[in-house]
N, C-alpha and C positions, 0 to 999 in steps of 0.2 A: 451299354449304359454303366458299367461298372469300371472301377476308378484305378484297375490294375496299369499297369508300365503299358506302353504303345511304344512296338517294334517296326520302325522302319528302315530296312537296308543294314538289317542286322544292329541298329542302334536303337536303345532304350531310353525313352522320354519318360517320365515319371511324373505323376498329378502334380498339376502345379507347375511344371518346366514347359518353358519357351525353348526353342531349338531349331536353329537350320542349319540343314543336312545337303550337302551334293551327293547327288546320289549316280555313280558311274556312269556314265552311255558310250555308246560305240565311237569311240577315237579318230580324228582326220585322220586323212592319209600321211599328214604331214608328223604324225605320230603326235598331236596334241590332243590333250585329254578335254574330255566335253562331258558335261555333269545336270544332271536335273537338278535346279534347286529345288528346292523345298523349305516351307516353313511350317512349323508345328507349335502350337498353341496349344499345353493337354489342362485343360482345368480341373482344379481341384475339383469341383463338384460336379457330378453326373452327368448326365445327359448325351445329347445326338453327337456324330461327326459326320461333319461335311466339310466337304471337297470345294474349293474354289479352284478352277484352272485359265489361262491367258494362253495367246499364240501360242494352240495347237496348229493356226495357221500363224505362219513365221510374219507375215506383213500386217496382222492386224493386231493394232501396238496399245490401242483406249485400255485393254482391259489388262495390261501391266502396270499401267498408274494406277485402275482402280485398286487392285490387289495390295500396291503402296501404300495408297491413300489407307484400306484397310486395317491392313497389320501396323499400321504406326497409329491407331485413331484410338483414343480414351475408351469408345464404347465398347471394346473389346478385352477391356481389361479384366473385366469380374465377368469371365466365361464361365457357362457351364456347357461339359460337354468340350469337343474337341473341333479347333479349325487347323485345317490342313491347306494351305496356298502355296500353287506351283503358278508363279508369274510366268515362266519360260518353259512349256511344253516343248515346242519347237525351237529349241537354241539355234540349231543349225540354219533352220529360214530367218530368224531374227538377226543373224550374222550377215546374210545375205539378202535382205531386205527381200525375201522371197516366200510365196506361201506354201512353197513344197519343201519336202526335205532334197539332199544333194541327187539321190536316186528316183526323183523329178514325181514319185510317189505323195499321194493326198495322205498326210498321216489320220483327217478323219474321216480315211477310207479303209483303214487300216486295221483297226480296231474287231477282237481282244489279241491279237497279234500272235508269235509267237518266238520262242527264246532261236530259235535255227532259221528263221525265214528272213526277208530282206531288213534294210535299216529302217525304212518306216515300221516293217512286222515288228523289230526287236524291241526298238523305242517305245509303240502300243503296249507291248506286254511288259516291259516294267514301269506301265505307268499303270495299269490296270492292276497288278498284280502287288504294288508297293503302295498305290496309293487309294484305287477307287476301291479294292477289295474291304480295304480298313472303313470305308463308309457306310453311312446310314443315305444320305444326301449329297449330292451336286449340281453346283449352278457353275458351267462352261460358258466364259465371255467370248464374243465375236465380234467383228467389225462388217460393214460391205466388204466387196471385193476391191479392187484398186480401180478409181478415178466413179465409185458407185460409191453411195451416200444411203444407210439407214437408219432411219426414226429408232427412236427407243422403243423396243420391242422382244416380248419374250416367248418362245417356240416351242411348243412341249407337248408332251400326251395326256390331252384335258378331256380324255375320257377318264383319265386315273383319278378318282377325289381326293388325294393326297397328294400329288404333282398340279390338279388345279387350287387348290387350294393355297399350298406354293407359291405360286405364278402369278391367283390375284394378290398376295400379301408382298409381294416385290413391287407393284407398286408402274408398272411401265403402261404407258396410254393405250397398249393394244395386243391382245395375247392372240397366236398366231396355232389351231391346233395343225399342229406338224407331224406328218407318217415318219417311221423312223425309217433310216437308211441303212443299207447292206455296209456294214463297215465302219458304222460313227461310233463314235463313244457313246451318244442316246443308244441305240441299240444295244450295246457291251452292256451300259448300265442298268437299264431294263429287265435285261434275261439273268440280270441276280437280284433283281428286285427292289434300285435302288431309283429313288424317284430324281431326275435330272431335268435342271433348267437351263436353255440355250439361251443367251442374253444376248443381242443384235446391234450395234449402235454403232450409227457412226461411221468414217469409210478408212481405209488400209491407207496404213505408213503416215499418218495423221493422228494427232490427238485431239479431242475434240470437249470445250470442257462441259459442255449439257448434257455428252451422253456419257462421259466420264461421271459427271456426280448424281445423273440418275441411276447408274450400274455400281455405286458405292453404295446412296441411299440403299436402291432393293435391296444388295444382300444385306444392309441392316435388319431393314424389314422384315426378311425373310431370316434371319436370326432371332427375332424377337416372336414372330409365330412358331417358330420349332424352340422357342422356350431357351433358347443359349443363352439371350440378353434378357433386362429386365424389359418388359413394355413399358411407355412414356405416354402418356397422354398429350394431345395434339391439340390446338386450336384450332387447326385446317381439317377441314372433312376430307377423306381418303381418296386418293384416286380410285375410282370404278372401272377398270378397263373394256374398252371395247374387244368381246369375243370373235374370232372371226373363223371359221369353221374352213376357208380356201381363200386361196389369195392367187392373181396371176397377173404375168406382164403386159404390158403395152407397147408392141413390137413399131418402129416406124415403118410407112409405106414408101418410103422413097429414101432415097440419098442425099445427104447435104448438109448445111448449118443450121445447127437448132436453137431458136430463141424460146427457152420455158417461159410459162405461161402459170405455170404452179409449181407450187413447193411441196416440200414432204410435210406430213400431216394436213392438210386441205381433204378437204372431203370433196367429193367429185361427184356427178352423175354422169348416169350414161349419156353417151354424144358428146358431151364437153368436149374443150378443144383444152388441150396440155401443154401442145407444142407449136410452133411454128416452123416450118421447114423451109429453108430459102438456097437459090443456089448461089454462089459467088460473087454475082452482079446484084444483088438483091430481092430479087423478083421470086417471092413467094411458090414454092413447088406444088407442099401440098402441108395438111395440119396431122398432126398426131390428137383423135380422138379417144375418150376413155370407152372400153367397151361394157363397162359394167358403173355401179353405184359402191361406192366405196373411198378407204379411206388411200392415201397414198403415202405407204412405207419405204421405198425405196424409190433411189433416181440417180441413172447416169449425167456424171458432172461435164465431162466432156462438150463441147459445144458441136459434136463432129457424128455423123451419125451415116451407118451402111444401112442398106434396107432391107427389112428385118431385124435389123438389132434393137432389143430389148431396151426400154426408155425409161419406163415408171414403172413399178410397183406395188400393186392396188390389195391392198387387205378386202374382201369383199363383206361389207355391212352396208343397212339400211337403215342406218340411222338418217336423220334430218340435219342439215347443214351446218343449223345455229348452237346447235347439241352437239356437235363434235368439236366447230371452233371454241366455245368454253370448257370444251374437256382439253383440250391440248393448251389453252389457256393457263387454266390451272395447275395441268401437270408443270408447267413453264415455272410458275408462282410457287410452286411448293417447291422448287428444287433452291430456290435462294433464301431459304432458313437455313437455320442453325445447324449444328450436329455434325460439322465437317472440319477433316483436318485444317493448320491452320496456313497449309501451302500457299502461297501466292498463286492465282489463278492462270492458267494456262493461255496462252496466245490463242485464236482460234485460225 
């Protein structure tokens, strides 16, 4: 909370100084240098530091604009407190339209790494140790995987009251309580006591502009509950997110071409029919049913499907039908106000 100089990578930011930094990482083979950026925000006046970070997986690109969008937006001018944004976690998969690093390692498997071990180990430990160490707070953006599609969604440990409290002030249609994993950055973050929010949206090597300016919006939001920005008073009542406690796939029974039946955010019950599976000639194989009552956060785009492979993605609530299409309604509605940089809108 105190307004001393902020050392990162041996360089000193001082209250009040803006600042980006490349910060070293391990070198191609081809002997060219390769650098974490970084951006430093130190405000004059007190307060939290949080962490924003993009492509720790190298292919999922939404949450690089967001971070733009960000660090160039007016609301962030009269900080208190310090923002620290690393758009490019993953340089080396961003180079290679790839969501591994070259050592074909998950860098957030990686995590708190260490200075001798492999290039994903080494990359984890100077970002843990240059950047998440300095924090109070982090919200890590994500997209799907490649040719997979997710709703704006935030993932987190909502048994913590400080991490949910977080989560519902970011402002996304559906918090997701998520275990931590052997290796992520939630986990790193956690066992120093640093409450982290996983942001979801949207699918790999695509930009997307609804879950681009709901993943700017939150971390506003969620600057303005940790007191960094001033609060604004709204006309629109708040989103109220749907809590979901477990979430699981909807595997297809058979092989073939898939005509959807639903979208991401639809509420489903159980038995519903999702999909249609047809072979070549037209002729119907068999239906992709949902198993459960819930909501659907994720969904393979592909029109092509093995049996077995994973289709929808079901948040599991019981809420009522009519109650969730005006909640994703509104989150729709609230996201075409004001308060956003003045970029020209993104192709979809």
């Amino acid at each position: 909370m105190s307004r001393d100089a902020l050392v990162i990578a041996e360089q000193r930011i001082l209250p009040g100084e803006t600042r980006k930094l490349e910060i070293p990482i391990v070198r191609l083979y081809t002997d060219t240098s390769m650098f974490l950026p970084v951006y430093i925000k130190h405000g004059k006046k007190p307060g939290p530091t949080l962490f924003v970070s993009a492509a720790i997986h190298g292919d999922e690109l939404n949450g690089i604009e967001i971070i733009s969008r960000l660090i160039n937006s007016k609301s962030v001018k009269n900080l208190r407190g310090t923002l620290i944004a690393v758009p490019l976690v993953n340089a080396y998969g961003v180079l290679n339209l790839d969501r591994y690093l070259p050592d074909r390692r998950d860098l957030n498997r990686s995590f708190p790494g260490s200075k001798k071990g492999s290039l994903a180990s080494r990359l984890a430990h100077i970002f843990m140790t240059e950047i998440v160490q300095q924090c109070d707070y982090g919200i890590d953006l994500h997209t799907g995987a490649i040719h997979r599609s997710n709703l704006p969604q935030i993932r987190a440990n909502l048994d913590d009251k400080e991490t949910l409290s977080m989560a519902q002030a970011f402002g996304a249609p559906v918090l997701i309580n998520s275990n931590l994993r052997d290796g992520s950055l939630r986990e790193s973050a956690n066992e120093l006591g640093i409450p982290i929010l996983l942001y979801e949206a949207g699918e790999a090597l695509r930009f997307d502009e609804v879950s681009i300016r709901a993943g700017y919006r939150g971390i506003i939001n969620v600057m303005r509950h940790l007191e960094m920005l001033s609060k604004r008073s709204s006309k629109k009542p708040p989103i109220k997110p749907f809590i979901a406690r477990e979430s699981g796939w909807v595997r297809a029974p058979d092989s073939g071409f898939v005509m959807h039946q639903r979208e991401l955010g639809d509420f489903v019950n159980k038995g519903d029919v999702l999909a249609v599976i047809k072979d070549p000639f037209g002729d119907v194989i068999d239906n992709i049913k949902s198993h459960t009552a819930g909501i659907i956060i994720g969904k393979q785009n592909i029109p092509l499907v093995h049996e077995g492979e994973a289709v929808y993605h079901i948040a599991y609530v019981n809420k009522a039908q009519e109650s969730v299409v005006e909640h994703i309604e509104r989150f729709h509605n609230n996201l075409g106000s004001t308060d956003l940089p003045s970029e020209p809108l993104l192709d979809r």
